[in-house]
C-alpha distance (Angstrom), angle and dihedral (degrees) to the residues before:
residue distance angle dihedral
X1 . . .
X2 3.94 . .
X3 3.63 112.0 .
X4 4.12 120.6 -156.5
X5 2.96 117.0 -128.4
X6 3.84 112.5 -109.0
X7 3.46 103.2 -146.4
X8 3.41 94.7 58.9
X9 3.70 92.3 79.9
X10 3.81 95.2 104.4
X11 3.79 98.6 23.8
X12 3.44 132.4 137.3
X13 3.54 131.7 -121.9
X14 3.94 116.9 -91.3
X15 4.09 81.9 -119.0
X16 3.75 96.5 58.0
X17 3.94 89.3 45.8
X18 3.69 93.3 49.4
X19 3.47 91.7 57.4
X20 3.20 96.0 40.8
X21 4.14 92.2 55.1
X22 3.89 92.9 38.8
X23 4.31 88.9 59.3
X24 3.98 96.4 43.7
X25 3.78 111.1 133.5
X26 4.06 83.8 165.3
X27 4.36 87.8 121.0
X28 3.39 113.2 52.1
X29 4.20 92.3 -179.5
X30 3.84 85.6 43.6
X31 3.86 95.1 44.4
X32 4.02 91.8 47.1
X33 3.46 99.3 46.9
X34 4.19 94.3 50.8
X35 4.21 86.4 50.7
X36 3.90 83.8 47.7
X37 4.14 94.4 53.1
X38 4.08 91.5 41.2
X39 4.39 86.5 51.2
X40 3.41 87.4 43.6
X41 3.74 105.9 39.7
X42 4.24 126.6 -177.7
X43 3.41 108.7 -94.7
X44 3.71 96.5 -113.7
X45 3.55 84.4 65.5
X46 3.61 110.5 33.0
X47 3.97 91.3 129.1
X48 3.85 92.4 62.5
X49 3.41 135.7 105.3
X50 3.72 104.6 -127.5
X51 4.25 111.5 -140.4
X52 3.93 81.9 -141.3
X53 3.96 89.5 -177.1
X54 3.61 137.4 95.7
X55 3.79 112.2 -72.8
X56 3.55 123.5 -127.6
X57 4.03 123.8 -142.5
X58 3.69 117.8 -94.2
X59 4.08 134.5 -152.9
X60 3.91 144.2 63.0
X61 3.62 114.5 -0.2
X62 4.11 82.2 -152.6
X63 3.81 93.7 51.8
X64 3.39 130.9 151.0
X65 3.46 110.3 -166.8
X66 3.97 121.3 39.0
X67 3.83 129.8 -155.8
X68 3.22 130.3 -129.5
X69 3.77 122.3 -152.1
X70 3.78 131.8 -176.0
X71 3.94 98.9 -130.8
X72 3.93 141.0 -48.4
X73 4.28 110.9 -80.9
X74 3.28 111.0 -110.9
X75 4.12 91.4 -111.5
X76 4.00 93.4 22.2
X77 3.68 114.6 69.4
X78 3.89 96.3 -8.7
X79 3.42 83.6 63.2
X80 3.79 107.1 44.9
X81 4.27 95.8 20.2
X82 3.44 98.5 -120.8
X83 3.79 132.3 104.8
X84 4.25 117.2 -97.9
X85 3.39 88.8 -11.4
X86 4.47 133.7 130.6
X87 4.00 98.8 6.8
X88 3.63 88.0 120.3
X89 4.26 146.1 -95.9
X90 4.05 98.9 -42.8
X91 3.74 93.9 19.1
X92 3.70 117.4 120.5
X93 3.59 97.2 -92.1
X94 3.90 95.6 64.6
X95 4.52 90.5 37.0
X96 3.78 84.6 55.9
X97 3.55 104.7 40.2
X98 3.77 87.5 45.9
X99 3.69 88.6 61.3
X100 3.98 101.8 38.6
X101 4.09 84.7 48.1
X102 4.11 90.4 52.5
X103 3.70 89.8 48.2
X104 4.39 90.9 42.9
X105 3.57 96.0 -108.9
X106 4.18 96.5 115.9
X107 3.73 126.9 37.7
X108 3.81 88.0 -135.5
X109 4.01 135.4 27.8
X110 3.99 95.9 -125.9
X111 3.37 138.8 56.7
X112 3.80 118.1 -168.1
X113 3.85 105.7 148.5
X114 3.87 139.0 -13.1
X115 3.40 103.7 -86.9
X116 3.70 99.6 51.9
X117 3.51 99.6 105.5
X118 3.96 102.6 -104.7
X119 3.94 113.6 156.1
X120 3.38 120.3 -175.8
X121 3.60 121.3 -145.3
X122 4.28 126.4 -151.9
X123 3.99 85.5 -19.3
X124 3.47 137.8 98.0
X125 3.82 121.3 -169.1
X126 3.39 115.1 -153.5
X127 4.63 140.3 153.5
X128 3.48 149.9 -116.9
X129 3.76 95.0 -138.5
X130 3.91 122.0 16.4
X131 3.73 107.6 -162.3
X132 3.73 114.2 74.2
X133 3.62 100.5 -110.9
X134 4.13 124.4 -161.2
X135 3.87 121.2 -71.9
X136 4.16 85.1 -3.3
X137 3.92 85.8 -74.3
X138 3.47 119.0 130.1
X139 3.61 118.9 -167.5
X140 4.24 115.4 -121.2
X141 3.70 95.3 -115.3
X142 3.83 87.2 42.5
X143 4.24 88.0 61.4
X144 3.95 92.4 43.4
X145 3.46 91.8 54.9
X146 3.94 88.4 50.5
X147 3.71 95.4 40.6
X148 3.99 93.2 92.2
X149 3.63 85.7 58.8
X150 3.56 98.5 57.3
X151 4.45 89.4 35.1
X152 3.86 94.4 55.7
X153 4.05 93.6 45.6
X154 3.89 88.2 53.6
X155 3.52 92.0 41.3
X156 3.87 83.0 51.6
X157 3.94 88.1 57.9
X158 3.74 95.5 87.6
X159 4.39 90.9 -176.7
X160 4.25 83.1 40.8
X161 3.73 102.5 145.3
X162 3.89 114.6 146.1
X163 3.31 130.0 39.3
X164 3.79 115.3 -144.2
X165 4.12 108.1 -171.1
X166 3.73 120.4 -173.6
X167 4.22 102.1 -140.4
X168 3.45 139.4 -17.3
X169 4.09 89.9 -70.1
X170 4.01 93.1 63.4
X171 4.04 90.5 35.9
X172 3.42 95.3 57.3
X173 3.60 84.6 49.8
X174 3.41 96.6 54.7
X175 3.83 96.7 53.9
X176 3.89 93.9 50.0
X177 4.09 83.9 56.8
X178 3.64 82.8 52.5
X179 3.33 103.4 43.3
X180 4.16 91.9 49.9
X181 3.71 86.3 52.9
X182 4.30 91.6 54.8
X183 4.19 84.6 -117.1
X184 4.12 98.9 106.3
X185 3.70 120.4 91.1
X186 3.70 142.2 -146.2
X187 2.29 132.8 -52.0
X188 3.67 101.4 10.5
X189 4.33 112.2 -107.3
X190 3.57 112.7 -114.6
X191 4.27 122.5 -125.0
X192 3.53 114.6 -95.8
X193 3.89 124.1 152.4
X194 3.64 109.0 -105.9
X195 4.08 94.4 22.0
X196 4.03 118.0 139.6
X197 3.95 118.5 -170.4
X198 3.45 130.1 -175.8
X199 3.99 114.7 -127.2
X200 3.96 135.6 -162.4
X201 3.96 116.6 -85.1
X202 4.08 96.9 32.7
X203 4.12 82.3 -59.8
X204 3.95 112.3 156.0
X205 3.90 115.5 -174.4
X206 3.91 118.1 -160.2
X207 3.69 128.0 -164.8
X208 3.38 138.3 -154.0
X209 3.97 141.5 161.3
X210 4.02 106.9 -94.0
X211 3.63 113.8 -105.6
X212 3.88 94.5 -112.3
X213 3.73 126.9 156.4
X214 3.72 84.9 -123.9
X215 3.78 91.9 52.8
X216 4.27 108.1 28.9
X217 4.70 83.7 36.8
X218 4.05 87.8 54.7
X219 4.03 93.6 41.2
X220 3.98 90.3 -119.2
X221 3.91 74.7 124.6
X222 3.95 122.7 23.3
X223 3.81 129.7 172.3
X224 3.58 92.8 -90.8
X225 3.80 92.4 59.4
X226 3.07 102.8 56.0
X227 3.65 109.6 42.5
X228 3.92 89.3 47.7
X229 4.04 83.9 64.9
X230 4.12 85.5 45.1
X231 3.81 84.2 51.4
X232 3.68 92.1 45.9
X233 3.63 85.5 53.7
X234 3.73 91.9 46.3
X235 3.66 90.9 63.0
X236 3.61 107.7 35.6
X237 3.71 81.1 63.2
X238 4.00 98.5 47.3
X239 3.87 87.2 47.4
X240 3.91 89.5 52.4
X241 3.92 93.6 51.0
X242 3.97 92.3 55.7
C-alpha cells in the first residue's frame, strides 16, 4: 500500500520551490563564485551560456524515492541548470544515470544536457547545497542556509518515501531534515556505503558513496556499487507497494 507522505500537509508545490531555489541570493561566496565560472567558462565550453544560478531538483512529481546530491559541478549543472547533468562521458551524471536506468529509475543511462530526453521515473534527484561552491566544498553554514531548499522540495514529494543520499555530506543532511521533523532516531546512524536505516514516520534513509571522479576514478565506487544500492532501492519500494 502507498503511503503519503505526512509532511506534505502544508507543502508547496514543486513550482513555487523551484522558483524559489532558482532566485536565492542567500550565499554571497557561493553566488559569486558560480557568476565567476559562467564569465569565465572551461574552454571546452567557452561558447555556452552558463545557467550560473542555483539549480533546482529535477524528476517525477509522484516519486518515491528522492536523491540526494552534494552540490552542482562547477561546469555540470551550474552550467546547464539541471541536477548531475553535462560534466562530461564518465562524469557523475552518466555513472549515476547508468545505475538509476539499470534499476528503471531513468528512461536513458546518460545525461549530458536538458534536452536529451532523460525521464525519470518514481525518483526525484535532488542536493544539499545548490550553488557550485569552490573545490566541491561547501562550508557548514553554507548547507544550513540551503537546507530549506532541499526540506520544502521533499516535503513537496507527497509519495516521498526513501531517501537515497550520495556521501556523508547529503546523509548528514538527510538526518537533520529528519530530526526537525521528530522522525530521526538515536542515536543518529553513522555513513557507510551500502547502509539502510529505518527512520520515524515510514522514513527509510539509504546511503551510498557519491559518484565523484575522486571516488568512482579510484574504484572506492564502481558501477556495480552503485546500482546494487539503486536496486536495493528498487525493491524496498516494490515490497512497500504490495
Amino acid at each position: 500500500m502507498n503511503r503519503m507522505n505526512p509532511m506534505n500537509r502544508h507543502g508547496s508545490s514543486l513550482a513555487r520551490v523551484r522558483d524559489a531555489i532558482v532566485s536565492c541570493e542567500r550565499c554571497a561566496r557561493l553566488r559569486s563564485y558560480c557568476r565567476r565560472v559562467g564569465e569565465i567558462k572551461k574552454a571546452a565550453h567557452r561558447d555556452d551560456v552558463y545557467w550560473a544560478r542555483p539549480v533546482p531538483g529535477f524528476g517525477d512529481p509522484a516519486a518515491r524515492l528522492v536523491v540526494i546530491g552534494l552540490a552542482p559541478a562547477a561546469h555540470g549543472a551550474n552550467r546547464t541548470g539541471r541536477v548531475f547533468t553535462g560534466d562530461g562521458t564518465g562524469g557523475s551524471g552518466d555513472f549515476l544515470m547508468r545505475a538509476m536506468h539499470a534499476a528503471g529509475f531513468a528512461s536513458i543511462p546518460t545525461s549530458r544536457h536538458p534536452g536529451d530526453g532523460l525521464v525519470l521515473r518514481d525518483a526525484f534527484i535532488s542536493a544539499a547545497v545548490r550553488c557550485a561552491p569552490p573545490d566541491n566544498k561547501p562550508l557548514p553554514s553554507e548547507e544550513a542556509a540551503c537546507r530549506p531548499h532541499l526540506e520544502a522540495e521533499i516535503r513537496a514529494l507527497p509519495r516521498a518515501r526513501v531517501l537515497l543520499c550520495l556521501g556523508k555530506i547529503a546523509f548528514d543532511a538527510a538526518w537533520r531534515l529528519l530530526d526537525g521533523w521528530g522522525a530521526g532516531v538515536r542515536p543518529r546512524p553513522v555513513f557507510a556505503h551500502g547502509g539502510t536505516y529505518e527512520a520515524g514516520d515510514g522514513w527509510t534513509v539509504m546511503a551510498t558513496y557519491h559518484p565523484s571522479r575522486q571516488n568512482t576514478n579510484t574504484g572506492r565506487l564502481t558501477a556495480a556499487m552503485l546500482e546494487s544500492a539503486f536496486l536495493d532501492a528498487r525493491r524496498r519500494l516494490a515490497a512497500e507497494a504490495r
